[in-house]
SEKOL-587693 format. One record per residue (C-alpha): residue number from 1; residue in three letters; x, y, z. Coordinates in steps of 0.02 Angstrom, whole numbers, always signed. Last residue first. Example, Ala and Ser with C-alpha at 12.3 -4.5 7.8 and 13.67 -1.06 7.14 Angstrom:
% SEKOL-587693
+-----+-----+--------+--------+--------+
:   i :  aa :     xx :     yy :     zz :
+-----+-----+--------+--------+--------+
:   2 : SER :   +684 :    -53 :   +357 :
:   1 : ALA :   +615 :   -225 :   +390 :
+-----+-----+--------+--------+--------+
This chain:
% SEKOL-587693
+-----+-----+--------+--------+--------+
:   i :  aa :     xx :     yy :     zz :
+-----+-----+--------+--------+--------+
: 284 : UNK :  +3907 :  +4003 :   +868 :
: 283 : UNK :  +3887 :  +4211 :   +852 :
: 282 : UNK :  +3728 :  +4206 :   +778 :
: 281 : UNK :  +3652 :  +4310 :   +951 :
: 280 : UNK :  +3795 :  +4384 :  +1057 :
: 279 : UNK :  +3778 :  +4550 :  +1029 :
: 278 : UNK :  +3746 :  +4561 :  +1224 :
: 277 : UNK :  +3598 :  +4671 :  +1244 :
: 276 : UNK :  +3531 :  +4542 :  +1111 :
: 275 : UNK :  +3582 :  +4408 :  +1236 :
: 274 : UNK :  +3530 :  +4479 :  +1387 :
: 273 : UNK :  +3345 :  +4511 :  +1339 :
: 272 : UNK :  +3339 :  +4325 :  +1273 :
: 271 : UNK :  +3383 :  +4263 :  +1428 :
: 270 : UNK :  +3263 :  +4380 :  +1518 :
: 269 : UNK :  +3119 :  +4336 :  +1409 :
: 268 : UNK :  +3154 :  +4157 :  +1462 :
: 267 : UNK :  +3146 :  +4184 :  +1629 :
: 266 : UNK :  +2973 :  +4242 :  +1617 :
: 265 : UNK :  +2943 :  +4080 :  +1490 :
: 264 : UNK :  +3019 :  +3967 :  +1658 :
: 263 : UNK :  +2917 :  +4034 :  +1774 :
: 262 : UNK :  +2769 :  +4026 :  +1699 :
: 261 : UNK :  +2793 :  +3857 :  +1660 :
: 260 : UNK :  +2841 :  +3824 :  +1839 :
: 259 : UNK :  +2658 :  +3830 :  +1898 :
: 258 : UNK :  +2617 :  +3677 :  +1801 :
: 257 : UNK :  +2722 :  +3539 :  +1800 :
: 256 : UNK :  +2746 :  +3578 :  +1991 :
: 255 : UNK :  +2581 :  +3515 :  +2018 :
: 254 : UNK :  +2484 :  +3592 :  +2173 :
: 253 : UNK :  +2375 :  +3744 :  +2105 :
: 252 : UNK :  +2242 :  +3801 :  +2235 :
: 251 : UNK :  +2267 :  +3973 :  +2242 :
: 250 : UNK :  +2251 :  +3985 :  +2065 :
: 249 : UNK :  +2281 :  +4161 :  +2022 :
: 248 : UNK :  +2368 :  +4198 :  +2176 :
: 247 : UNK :  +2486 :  +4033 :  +2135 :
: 246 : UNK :  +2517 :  +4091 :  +1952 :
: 245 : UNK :  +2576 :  +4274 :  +2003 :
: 244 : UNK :  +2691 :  +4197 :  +2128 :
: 243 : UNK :  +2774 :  +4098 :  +1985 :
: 242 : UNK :  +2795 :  +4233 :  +1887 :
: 241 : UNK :  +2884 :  +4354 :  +2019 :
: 240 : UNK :  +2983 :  +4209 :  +2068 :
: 239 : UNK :  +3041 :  +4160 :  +1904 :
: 238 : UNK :  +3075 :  +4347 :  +1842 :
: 237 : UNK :  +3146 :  +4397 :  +2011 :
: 236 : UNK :  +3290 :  +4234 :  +2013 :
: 235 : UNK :  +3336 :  +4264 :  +1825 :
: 234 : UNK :  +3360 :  +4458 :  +1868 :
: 233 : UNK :  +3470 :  +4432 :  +2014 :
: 232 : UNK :  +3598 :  +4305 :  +1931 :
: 231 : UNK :  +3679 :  +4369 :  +1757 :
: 230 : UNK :  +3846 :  +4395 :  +1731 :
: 229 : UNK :  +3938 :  +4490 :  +1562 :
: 228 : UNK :  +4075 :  +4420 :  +1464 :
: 227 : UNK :  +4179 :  +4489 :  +1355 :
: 226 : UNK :  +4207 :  +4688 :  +1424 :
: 225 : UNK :  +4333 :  +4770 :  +1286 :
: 224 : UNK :  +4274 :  +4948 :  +1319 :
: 223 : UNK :  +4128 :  +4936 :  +1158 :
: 222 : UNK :  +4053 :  +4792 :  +1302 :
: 221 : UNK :  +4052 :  +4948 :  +1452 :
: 220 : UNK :  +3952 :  +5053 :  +1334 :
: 219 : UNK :  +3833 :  +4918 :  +1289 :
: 218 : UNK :  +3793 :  +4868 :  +1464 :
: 217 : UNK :  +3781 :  +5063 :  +1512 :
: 216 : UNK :  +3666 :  +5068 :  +1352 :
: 215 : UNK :  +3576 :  +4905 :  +1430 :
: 214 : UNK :  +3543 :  +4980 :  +1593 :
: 213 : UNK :  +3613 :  +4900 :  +1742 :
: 212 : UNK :  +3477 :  +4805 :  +1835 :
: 211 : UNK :  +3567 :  +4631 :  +1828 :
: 210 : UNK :  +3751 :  +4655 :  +1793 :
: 209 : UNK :  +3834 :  +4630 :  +1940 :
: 208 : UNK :  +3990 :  +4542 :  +1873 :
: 207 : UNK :  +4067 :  +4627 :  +1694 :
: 206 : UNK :  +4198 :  +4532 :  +1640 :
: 205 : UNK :  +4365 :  +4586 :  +1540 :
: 204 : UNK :  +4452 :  +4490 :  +1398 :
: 203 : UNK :  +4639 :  +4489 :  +1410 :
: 202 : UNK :  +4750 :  +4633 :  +1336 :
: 201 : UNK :  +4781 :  +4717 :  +1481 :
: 200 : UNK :  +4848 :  +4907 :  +1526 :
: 199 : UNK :  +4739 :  +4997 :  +1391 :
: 198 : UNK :  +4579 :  +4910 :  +1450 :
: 197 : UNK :  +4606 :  +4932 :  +1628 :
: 196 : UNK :  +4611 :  +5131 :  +1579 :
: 195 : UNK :  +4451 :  +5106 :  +1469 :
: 194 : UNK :  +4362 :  +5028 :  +1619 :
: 193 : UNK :  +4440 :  +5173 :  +1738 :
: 192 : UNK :  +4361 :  +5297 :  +1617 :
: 191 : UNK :  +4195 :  +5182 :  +1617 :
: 190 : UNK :  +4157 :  +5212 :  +1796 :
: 189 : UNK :  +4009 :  +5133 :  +1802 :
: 188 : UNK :  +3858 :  +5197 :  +1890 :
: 187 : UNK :  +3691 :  +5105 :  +1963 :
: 186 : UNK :  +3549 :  +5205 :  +1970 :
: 185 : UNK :  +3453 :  +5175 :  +2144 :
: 184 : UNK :  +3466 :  +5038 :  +2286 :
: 183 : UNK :  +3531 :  +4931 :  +2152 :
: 182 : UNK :  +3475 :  +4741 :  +2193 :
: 181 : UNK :  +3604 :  +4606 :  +2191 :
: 180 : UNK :  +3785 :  +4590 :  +2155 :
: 179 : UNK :  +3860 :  +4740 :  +2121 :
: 178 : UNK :  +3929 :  +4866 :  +1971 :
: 177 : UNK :  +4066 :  +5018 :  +2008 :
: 176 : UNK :  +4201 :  +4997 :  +1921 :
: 175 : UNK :  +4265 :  +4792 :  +1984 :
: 174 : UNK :  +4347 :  +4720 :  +1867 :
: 173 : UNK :  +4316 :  +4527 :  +1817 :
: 172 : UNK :  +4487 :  +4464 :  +1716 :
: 171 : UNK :  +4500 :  +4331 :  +1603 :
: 170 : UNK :  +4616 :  +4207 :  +1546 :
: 169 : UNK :  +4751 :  +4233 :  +1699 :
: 168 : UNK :  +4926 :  +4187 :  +1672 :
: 167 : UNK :  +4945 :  +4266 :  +1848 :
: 166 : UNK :  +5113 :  +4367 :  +1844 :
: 165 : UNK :  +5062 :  +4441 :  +1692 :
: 164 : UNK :  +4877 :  +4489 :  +1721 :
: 163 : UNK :  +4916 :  +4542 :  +1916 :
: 162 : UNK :  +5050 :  +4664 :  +1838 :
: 161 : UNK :  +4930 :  +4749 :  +1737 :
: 160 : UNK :  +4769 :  +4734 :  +1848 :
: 159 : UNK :  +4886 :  +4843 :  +1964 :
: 158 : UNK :  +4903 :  +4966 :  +1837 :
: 157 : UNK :  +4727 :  +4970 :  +1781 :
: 156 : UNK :  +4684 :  +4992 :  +2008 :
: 155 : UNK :  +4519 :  +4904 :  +1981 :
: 154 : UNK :  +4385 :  +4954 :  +2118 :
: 153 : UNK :  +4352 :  +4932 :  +2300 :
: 152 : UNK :  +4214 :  +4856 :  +2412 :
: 151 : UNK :  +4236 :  +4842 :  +2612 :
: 150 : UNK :  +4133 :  +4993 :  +2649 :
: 149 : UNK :  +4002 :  +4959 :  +2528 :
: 148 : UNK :  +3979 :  +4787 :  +2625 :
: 147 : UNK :  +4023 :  +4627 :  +2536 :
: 146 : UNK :  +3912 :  +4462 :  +2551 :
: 145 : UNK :  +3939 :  +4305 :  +2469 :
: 144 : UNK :  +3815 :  +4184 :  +2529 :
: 143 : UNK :  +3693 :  +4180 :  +2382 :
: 142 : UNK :  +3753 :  +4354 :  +2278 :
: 141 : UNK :  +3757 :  +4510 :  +2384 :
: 140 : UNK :  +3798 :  +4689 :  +2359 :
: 139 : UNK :  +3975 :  +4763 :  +2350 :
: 138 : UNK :  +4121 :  +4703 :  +2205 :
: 137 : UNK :  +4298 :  +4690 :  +2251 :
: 136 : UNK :  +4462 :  +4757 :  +2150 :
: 135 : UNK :  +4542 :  +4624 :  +2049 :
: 134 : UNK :  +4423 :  +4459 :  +2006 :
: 133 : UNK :  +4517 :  +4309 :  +1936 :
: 132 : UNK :  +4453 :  +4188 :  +1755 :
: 131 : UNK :  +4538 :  +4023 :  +1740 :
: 130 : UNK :  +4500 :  +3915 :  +1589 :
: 129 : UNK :  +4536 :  +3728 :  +1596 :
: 128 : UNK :  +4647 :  +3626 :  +1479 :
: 127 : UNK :  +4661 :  +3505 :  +1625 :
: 126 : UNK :  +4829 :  +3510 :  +1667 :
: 125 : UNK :  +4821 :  +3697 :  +1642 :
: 124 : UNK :  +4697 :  +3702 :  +1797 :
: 123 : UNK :  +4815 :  +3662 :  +1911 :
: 122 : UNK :  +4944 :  +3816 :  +1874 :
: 121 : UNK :  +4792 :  +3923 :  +1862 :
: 120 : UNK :  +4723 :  +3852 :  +2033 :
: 119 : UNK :  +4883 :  +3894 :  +2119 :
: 118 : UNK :  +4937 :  +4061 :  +2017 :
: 117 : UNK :  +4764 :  +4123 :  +2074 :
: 116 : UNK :  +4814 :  +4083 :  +2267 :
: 115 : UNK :  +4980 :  +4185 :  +2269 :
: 114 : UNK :  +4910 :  +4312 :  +2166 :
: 113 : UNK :  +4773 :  +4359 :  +2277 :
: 112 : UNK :  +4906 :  +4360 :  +2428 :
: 111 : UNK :  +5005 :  +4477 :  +2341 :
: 110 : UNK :  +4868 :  +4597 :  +2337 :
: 109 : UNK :  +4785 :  +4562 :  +2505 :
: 108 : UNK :  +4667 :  +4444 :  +2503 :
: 107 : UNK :  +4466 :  +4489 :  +2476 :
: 106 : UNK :  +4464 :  +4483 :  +2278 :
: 105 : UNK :  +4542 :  +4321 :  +2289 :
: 104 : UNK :  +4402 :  +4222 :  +2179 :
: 103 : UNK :  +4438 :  +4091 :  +2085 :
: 102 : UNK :  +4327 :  +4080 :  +1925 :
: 101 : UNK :  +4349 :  +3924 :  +1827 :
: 100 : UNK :  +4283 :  +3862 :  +1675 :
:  99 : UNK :  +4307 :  +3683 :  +1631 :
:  98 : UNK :  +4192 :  +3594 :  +1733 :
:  97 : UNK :  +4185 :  +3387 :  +1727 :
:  96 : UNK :  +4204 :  +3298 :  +1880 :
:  95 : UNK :  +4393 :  +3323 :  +1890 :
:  94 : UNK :  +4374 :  +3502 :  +1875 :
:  93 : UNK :  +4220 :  +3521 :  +2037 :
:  92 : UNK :  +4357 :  +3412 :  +2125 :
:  91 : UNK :  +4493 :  +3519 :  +2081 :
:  90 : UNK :  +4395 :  +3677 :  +2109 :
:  89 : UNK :  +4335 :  +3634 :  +2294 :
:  88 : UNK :  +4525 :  +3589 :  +2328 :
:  87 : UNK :  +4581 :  +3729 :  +2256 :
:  86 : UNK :  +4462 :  +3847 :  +2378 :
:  85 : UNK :  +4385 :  +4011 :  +2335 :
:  84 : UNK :  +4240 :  +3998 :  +2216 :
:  83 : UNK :  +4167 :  +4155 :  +2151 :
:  82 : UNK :  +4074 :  +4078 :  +1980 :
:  81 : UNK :  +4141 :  +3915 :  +1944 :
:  80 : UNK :  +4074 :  +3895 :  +1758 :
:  79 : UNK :  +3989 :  +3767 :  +1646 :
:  78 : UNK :  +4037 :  +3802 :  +1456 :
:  77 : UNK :  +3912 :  +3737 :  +1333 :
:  76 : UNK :  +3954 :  +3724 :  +1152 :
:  75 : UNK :  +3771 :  +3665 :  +1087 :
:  74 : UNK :  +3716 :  +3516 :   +990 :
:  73 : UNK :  +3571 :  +3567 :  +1066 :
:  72 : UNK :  +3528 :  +3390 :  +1151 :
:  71 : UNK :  +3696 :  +3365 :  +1187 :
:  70 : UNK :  +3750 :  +3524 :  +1265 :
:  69 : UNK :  +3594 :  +3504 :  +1350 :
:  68 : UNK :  +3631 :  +3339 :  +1420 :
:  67 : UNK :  +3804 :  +3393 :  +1469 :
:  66 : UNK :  +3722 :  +3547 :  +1575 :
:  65 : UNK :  +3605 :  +3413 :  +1668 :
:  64 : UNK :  +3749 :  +3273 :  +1670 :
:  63 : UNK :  +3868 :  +3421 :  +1770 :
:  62 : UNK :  +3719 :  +3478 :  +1877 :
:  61 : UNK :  +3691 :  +3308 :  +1945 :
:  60 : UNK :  +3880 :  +3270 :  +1987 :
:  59 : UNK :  +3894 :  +3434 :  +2075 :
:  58 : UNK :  +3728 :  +3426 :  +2181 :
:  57 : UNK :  +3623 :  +3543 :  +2159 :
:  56 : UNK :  +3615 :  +3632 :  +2309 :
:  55 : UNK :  +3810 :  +3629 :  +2326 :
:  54 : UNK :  +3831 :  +3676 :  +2198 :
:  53 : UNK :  +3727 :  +3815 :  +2188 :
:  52 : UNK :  +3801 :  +3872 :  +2366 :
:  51 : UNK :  +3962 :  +3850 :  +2278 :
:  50 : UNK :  +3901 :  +3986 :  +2155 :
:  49 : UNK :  +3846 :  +3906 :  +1978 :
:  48 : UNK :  +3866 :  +3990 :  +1794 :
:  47 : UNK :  +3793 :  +3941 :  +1628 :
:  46 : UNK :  +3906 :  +4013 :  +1500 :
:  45 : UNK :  +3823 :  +4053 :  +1344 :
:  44 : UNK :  +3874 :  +4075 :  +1151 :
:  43 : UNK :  +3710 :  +4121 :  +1054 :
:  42 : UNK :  +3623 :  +4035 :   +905 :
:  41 : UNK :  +3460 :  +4111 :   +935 :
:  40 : UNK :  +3373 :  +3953 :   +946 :
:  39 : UNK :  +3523 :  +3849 :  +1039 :
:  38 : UNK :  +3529 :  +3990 :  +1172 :
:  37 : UNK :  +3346 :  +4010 :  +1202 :
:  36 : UNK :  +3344 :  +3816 :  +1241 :
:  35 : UNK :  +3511 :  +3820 :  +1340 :
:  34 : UNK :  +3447 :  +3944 :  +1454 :
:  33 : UNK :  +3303 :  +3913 :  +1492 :
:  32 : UNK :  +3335 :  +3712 :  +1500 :
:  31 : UNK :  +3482 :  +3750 :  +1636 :
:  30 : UNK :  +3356 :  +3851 :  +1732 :
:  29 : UNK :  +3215 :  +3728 :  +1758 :
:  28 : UNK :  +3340 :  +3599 :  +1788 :
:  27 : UNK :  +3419 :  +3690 :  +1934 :
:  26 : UNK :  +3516 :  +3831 :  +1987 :
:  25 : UNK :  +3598 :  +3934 :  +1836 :
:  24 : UNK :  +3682 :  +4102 :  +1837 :
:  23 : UNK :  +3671 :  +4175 :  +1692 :
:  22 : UNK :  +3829 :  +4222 :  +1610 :
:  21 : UNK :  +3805 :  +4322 :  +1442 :
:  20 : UNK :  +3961 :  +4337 :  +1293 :
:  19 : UNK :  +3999 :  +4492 :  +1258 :
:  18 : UNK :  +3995 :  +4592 :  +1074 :
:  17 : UNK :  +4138 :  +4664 :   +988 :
:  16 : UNK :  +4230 :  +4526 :   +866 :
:  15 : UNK :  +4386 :  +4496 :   +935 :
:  14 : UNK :  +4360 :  +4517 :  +1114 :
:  13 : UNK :  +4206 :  +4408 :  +1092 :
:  12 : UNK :  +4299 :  +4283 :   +968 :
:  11 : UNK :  +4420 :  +4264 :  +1132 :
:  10 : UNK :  +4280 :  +4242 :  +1251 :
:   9 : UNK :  +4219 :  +4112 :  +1166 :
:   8 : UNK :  +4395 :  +4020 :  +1159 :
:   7 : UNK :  +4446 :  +4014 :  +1365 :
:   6 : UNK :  +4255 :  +3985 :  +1427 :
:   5 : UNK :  +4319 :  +3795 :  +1434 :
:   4 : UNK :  +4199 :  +3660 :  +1356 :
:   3 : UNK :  +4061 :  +3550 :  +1429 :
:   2 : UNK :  +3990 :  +3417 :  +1269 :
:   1 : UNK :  +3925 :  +3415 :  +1114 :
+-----+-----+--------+--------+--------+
């Protein structure tokens, strides 16, 4: 198999009820996690990288890793811009192999966000590539996107009306009240405004923030017509937290090949966590 837009998956996932599950993927280690659980419970995934991921990485190298497990798996794999802002960043990250886009605009002025969105989305048609936009602006943190409470802001469903038509957008994230990072307490959505954006658009909605939202809120927000649902902070604490564990129980460890397992099976009860939350398991 090999790296395939996010345009099609998410379609079935409107169409059929459930959500597909970003995680947000940073090296090897994660790209295996998630690809292995995927393949065994036959579940549509999008593994996600920030620029700062890229950039880490290495775009070439994290395009062959996600192609290889495509291939090994035998796996539709879609590897996905998550909260990039430049078009020339996104063409060369397109031309290298992605095919799932996410510009992000969320912190131009209205006309402004369109103005860039129709760029990329008018580029990324050449290319057969999928284009998701965010409306309304998330808070919290996510690698070195930062957004104060006081600059955050949700979905106006009329304005995500006009910005789906004049856009050609595939998918839209809305912002209702989830953020990137920790929750300093119970998160809450504002499903009413979800079902309001729901009425005005007929595109598949995201979810961003998701990690530490409870999974009926999850659910609740997927019955609303959310398709795709992103997962960063609680990959990152499950590998860390297990990995830590292993080095005060053997202070001494030194071989990578060791101390990550634990790492990687923590993560991989998260993966499989999301993806029953999700619905998305024997949905290939």
């Amino acid at each position: 198999m090999y790296l395939i837009s996010s345009r099609q998956m998410l379609k079935k996932a409107l169409r059929e009820g459930y959500a597909v599950p970003a995680f947000n993927v940073h090296n090897l280690e994660t790209v295996q996690v998630v690809a292995e659980t995927a393949a065994r419970l036959a579940s549509p995934v999008i593994l996600a990288g920030t620029p700062a991921t890229f950039s880490y990485a290495g775009t070439d190298y994290l395009v062959s890793i996600c192609q290889e497990a495509a291939r090994r798996h035998n796996l539709p794999l879609a590897l996905h811009l998550d909260h990039h802002e430049e078009l020339e960043d996104i063409s060369h990250k397109v031309t290298a192999g992605v095919r799932s886009v996410m510009i992000d605009g969320s912190h131009l002025p209205f006309e402004e966000n369109i103005r860039k969105v129709i760029e990329v989305v008018r580029f990324c048609l050449r290319y057969d590539v999928s284009v998701e936009a965010e409306l309304g602006r998330l808070g919290g943190q996510e690698d070195d996107l930062n957004v104060s409470n006081t600059d955050s802001f949700f979905t106006d469903p009329l304005a995500a009306k006009a910005f789906v038509a004049r856009t050609g957008i595939d998918s839209l994230a809305v912002a209702i009240g989830s953020a990137h990072g920790l929750y300093h307490g119970e998160p809450h959505l504002d499903f009413e405004r979800l079902a309001a954006i729901r009425e005005q658009v007929d595109i598949p909605l995201v979810l961003h923030g998701a990690s530490g939202i409870p999974e009926a809120m999850v659910q609740q927000a997927i019955a609303l017509g959310v398709c795709k649902v992103n997962v960063a902070t609680d990959l990152k604490i499950a590998f860390a937290d297990a990995v830590k564990s292993y080095f005060i129980q053997h202070p001494d460890a030194n071989d990578p090949r060791k101390y990550i397992v634990p790492g990687k099976q923590a993560m991989q009860a998260v993966v499989e966590e999301k993806i029953q939350i999700c619905g998305s398991a024997g949905k290939l």
